[in-house]
N, C-alpha and C positions, 0 to 999 in steps of 0.2 A: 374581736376586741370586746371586753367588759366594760359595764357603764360604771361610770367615777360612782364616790360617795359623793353624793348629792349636799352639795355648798350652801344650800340655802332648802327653807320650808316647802313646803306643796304649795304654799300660796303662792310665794314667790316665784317658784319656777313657771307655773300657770300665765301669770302676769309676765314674765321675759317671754314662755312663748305665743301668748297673744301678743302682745307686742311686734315680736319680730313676723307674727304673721300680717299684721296691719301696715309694720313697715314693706313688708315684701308686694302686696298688695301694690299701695301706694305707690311705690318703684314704679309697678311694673302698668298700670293702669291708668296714673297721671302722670308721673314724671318721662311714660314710655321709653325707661330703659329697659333694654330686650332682656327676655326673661334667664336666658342664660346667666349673664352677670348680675341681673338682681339676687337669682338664688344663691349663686356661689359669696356675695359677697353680704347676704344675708346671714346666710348660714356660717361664716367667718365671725362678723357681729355676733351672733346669736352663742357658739363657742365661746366667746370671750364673755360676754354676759353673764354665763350659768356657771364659770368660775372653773374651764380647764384651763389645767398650765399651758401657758404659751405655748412651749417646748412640744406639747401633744396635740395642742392642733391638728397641724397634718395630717399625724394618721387621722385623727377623728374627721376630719372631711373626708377623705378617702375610705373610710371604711363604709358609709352610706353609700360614696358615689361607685364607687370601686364595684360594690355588691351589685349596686342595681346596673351599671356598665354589661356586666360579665354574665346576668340573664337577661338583658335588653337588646344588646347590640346583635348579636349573632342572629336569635331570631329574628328582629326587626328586619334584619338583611337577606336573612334567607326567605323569610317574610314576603317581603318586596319584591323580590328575584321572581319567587312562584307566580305572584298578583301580576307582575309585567309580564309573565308569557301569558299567562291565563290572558289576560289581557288585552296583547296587542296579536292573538293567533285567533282572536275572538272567543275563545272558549267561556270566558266571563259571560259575555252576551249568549252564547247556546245555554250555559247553566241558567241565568235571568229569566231567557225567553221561555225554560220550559218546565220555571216554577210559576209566571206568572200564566203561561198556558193552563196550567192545572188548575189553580188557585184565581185564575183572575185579576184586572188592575186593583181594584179596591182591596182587594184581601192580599195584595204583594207583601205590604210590612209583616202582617202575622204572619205569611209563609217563611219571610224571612225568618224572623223569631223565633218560628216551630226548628227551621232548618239548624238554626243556631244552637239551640237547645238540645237537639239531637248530638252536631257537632261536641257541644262542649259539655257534655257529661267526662270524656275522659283527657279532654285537652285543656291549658291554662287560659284563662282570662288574655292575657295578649297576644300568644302564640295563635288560639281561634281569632283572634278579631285581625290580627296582620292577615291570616290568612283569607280570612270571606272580607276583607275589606272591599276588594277589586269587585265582587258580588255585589257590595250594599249599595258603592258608586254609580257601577254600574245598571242598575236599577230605577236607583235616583234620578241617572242622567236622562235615561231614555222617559218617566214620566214630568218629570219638574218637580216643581214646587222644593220646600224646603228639606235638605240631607237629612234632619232629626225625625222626619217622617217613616226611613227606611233605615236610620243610623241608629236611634234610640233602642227600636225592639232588639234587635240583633245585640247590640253591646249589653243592653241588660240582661237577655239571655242567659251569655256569658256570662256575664259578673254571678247571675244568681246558681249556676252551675258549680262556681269556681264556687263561692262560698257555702253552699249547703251541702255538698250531694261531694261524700265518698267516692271514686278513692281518692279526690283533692287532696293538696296535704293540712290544708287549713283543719277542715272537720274531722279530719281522721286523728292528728295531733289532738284534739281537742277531745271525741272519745277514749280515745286511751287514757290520756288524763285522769276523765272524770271515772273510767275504767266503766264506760260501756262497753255496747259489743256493736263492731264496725259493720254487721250487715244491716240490724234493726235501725243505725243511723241512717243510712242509704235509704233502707225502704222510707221511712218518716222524712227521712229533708229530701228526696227528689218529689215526690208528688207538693212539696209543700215550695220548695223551691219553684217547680211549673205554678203553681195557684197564685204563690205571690207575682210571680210576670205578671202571668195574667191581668192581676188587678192591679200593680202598683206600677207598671210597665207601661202597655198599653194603652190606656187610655190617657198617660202622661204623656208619650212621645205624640198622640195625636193633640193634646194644649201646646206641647211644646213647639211643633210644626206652626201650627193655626199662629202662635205668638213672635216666632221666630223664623227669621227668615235666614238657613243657610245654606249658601250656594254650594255645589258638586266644585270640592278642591281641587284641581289639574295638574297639581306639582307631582302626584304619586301617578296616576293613571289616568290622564286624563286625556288623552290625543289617537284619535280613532286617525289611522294614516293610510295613506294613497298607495300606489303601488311601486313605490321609490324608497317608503319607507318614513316620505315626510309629512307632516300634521296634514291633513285633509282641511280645504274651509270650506265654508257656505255648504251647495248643494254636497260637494263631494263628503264632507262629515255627515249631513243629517242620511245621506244615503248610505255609508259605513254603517251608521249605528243604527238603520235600520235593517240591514242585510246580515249584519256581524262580523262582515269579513275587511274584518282587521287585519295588520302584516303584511309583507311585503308580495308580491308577483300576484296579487289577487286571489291564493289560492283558498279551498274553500275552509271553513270555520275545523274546529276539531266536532266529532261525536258526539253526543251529549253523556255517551258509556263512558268513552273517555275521560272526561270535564270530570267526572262523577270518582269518577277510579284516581285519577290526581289527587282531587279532596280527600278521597279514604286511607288513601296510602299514610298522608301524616297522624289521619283520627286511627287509625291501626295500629300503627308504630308508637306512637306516645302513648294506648293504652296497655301496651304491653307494660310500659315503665309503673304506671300508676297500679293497674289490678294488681302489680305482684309487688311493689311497694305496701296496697293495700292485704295482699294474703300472707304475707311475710310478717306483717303489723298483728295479723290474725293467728299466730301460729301453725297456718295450714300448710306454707313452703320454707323449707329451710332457706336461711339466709345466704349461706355458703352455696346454694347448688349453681352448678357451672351454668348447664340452661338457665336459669334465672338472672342473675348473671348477665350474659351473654345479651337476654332479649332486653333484660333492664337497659342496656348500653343503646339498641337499636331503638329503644320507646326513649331515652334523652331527649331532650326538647329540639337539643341544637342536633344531634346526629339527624332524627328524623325529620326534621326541612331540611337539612342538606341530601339527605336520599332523593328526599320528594321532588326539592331542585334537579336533580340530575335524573331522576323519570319522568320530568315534564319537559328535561331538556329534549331526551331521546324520544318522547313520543310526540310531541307540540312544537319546540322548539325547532329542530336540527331539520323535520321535514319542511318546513314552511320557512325556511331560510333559504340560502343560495350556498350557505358557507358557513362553517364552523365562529369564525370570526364574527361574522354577523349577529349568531348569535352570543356571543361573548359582548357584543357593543348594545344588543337589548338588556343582555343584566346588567353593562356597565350603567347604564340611564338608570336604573332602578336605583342604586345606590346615591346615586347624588342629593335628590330631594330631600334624603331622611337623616344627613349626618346634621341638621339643626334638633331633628325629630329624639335622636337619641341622645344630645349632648342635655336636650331641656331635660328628658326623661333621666338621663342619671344626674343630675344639678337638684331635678326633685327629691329624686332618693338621698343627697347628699345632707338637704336642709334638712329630711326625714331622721336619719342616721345621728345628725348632731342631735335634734330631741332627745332620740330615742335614748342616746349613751349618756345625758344628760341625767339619766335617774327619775327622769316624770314618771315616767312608766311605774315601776317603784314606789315611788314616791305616793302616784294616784290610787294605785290599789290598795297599799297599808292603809291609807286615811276612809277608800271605801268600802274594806273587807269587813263591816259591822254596820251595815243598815239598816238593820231591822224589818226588811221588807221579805217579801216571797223570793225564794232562791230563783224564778227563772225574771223577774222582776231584776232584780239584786244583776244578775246574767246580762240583760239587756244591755244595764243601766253601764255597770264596769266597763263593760267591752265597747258602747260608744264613745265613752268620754277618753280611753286608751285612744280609742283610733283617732278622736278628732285630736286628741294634743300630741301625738307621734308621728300619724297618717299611715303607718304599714295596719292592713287590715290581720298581715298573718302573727304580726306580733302583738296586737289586739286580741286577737282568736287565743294564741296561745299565753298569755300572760291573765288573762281571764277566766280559761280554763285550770289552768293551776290553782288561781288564786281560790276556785269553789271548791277544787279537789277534796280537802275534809270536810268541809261542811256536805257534799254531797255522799261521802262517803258514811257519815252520823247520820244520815237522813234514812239510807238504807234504800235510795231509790231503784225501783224497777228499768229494766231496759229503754221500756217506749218512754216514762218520765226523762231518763238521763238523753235520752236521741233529745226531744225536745227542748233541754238546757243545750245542748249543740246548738241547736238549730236558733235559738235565742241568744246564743254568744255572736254565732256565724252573721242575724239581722245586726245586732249591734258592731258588728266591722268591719257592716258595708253602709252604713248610711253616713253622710257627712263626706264624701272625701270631700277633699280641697288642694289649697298649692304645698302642704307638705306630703302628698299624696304623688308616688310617679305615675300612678295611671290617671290621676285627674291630667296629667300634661300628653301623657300618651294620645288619651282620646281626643285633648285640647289639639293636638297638631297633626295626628289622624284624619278629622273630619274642619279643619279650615276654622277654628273655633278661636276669638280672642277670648281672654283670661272670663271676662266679667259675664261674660254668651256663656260658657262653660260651665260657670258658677252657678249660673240662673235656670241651664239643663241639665247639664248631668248630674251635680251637684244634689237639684232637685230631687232627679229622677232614682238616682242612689239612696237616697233617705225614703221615698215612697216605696221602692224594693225594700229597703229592709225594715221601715214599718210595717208592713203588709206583711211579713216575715213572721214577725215578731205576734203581729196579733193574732194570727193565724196558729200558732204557738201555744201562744198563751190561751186561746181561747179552749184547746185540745187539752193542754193543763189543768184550766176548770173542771173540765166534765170527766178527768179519769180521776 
């Protein structure tokens, strides 16, 4: 669906969609109507505001929520499925126990982070975090204090993967654009993308912990069980979660080979999809070749957690059950928890979607495509204020990348220059999310988060990644 001709000025659309974000707010924070119908019924208001026809409503709601639906739900679900064997066969606890063996209590968050990091070089921002969710809980649970202690480093991880570092499609979209080359992107935003964690990461999820107290959520994974299969209390949980042996007849935990081999299967299988997305993008594999093809399909986001589901059935699942059925009734509990989890997340995509076809987008960039400032400057600047008035980062990324296209193409910039306008588009459309953002609700009902806790961490911790981004950027700018 194409976005309308825009009814009204840049100011004015600005003004409707602050607005209807103050109103969504307000809904959903004082008046505590649930978030689900503050959005949908936001995002209807907000349609009618910016001057679609009646008549087009509809789709135009469904075109947000619809998109963000049909990559949300499936992984969420196959997501969950994994996390609850891993889970309740104890495999979570063997992986936990034998990073913080290596690493120790106090250095758990950064192992977590490193591990993340690792993880999601070639997998997406929610597909890694459904997956090592059951990990970062599980972690949480066993030391205390508050989830953003072990929730934060991991999630930024992610986010700072997804957005700098090749073969994403965010940055990769955004080289070709500006018509770099997709490997000098890679080399320049993964080591910059690691450095800003580091410092924009890191020492945030430890204020945000210290300030924040949030409890280990139980509705996903939370219930370490007896040998019957029911919640364990008192002595019999704290003795579960320190043994690991979770699931039913007592049997023992899974391998830590094992645990290890479940996680790589989907970080294997999705990067099949992405390197050859990314070498195809490079002209090195034909687009037509059957093998490519073939692996692209098995690297899908949704094919490989369904593989992965069903090789954690056969090696975790099916032994430490009694019956087929049994297992079948552990993924059935998996999915109940989450069908609030994916209706906010596509409700947020949907309020995202009306912005977006709304023409801001558009609208923002003509009035800021002559600023007269430094192109990676100018980069920053476009591509945050895209993301805060739309909330999708990837149409931030690529709508800001266009928009430099000739001016970077008159400048006549060298490769490592142009990687670093990437890498300067990518900080500017990750800082800011908020409620027209689906991953702000993702991580909001992920980790037990109401709206206003969300805002004040992750929120935060998003704008400190891609400041840190950004300056780390720009400062490489100066000196070549």
């Amino acid at each position: 669906m194409e976005a309308m001709e825009p009814a009204y000025g840049t100011a004015t659309l600005l003004t409707i969609a602050a607005g209807a974000v103050a109103l969504l707010l307000f809904l959903i924070m004082k008046v505590k109507l649930h978030a689900f119908v503050s959005l949908v019924l936001v995002s209807v208001m907000t349609a009618i505001a910016v001057g679609f026809p009646l008549a087009d409503i509809p789709d135009v709601l469904m075109f947000g929520f619809a998109d963000t639906l049909g990559s949300v739900a499936l992984l969420v679900a196959f997501g969950v499925m994994l996390g609850r064997l891993l889970e309740i066969t104890g495999g979570a606890q063997v992986l936990a126990d034998t990073l913080i063996g290596r690493f120790g209590e106090r250095r758990a968050p950064f192992a977590l982070g490193v591990a993340a990091l690792l993880f999601g070089f070639p997998i997406f921002f929610d597909a890694g975090l459904v997956v090592f969710l059951p990990i970062i809980l599980t972690v949480a649970r066993r030391f205390g204090g508050s989830l953003l202690l072990y929730a934060l480093p991991a999630a930024g991880a992610f986010a700072a993967m997804h957005a700098m570092a090749p073969p994403h499609p965010g940055p990769v979209a955004a080289a070709e654009a500006l018509g770099g080359n997709i490997g000098i992107v890679m080399l320049v935003g993964v080591p910059i993308g690691v450095a800003a964690w580091y410092v924009g990461v890191m020492p945030v999820s430890r204020a945000m912990a210290a300030r924040f107290h949030v409890d280990v959520p139980e509705a996903l994974f939370g219930e370490v069980r007896d040998d019957r299969g029911r919640p364990a209390k008192g002595e019999e949980r704290e003795a579960g979660r320190e043994s690991g042996e979770a699931g039913d007849a007592g049997r023992r935990p899974p391998a830590f080979g094992v645990v290890l081999f479940l996680l790589l299967v989907p970080l294997v299988l999705i990067s099949f999809d992405t390197v050859i997305d990314t070498l195809v993008s490079a002209g090195v594999v034909d687009e037509g070749a059957g093998w490519a093809v073939f692996l692209g399909l098995l690297g899908n986001t949704t094919v490989a957690l369904l593989i992965s589901v069903i090789v954690a059935v056969v090696l975790i699942g099916r032994p430490r059950t009694t019956s087929m059925s049994q297992v079948s009734d552990v993924l059935d509990s998996a999915l109940g928890p989450i069908c609030s989890i994916i209706l906010i997340t596509g409700a947020g995509g949907m309020f995202g979607g009306v912005l977006e076809l709304s023409g801001i987008g558009e609208e923002l960039s003509t009035s800021l495509s002559d600023l007269g400032m430094s192109l990676i400057v100018q980069a920053f600047v476009i591509s945050a204020l895209l993301r805060v008035a739309q909330g999708s980062a990837t149409v931030a990324l690529t709508t800001a990348s266009g928009l430099l296209a000739g001016s970077v193409a008159e400048a006549g910039l060298g490769d490592f220059q142009i990687a670093l306008l990437v890498v300067a588009i990518a900080a500017g459309a990750t800082v800011l999310s908020h409620v027209n953002d689906s991953g702000f609700w993702l991580v909001s009902r992920f980790f037990g988060m109401d709206e206003k806790t969300t805002l004040k961490t992750w929120t935060v911790m998003e704008t400190t990644l891609g400041l840190a981004a950004f300056l780390i950027a720009l400062g490489l700018w100066v000196v070549t």
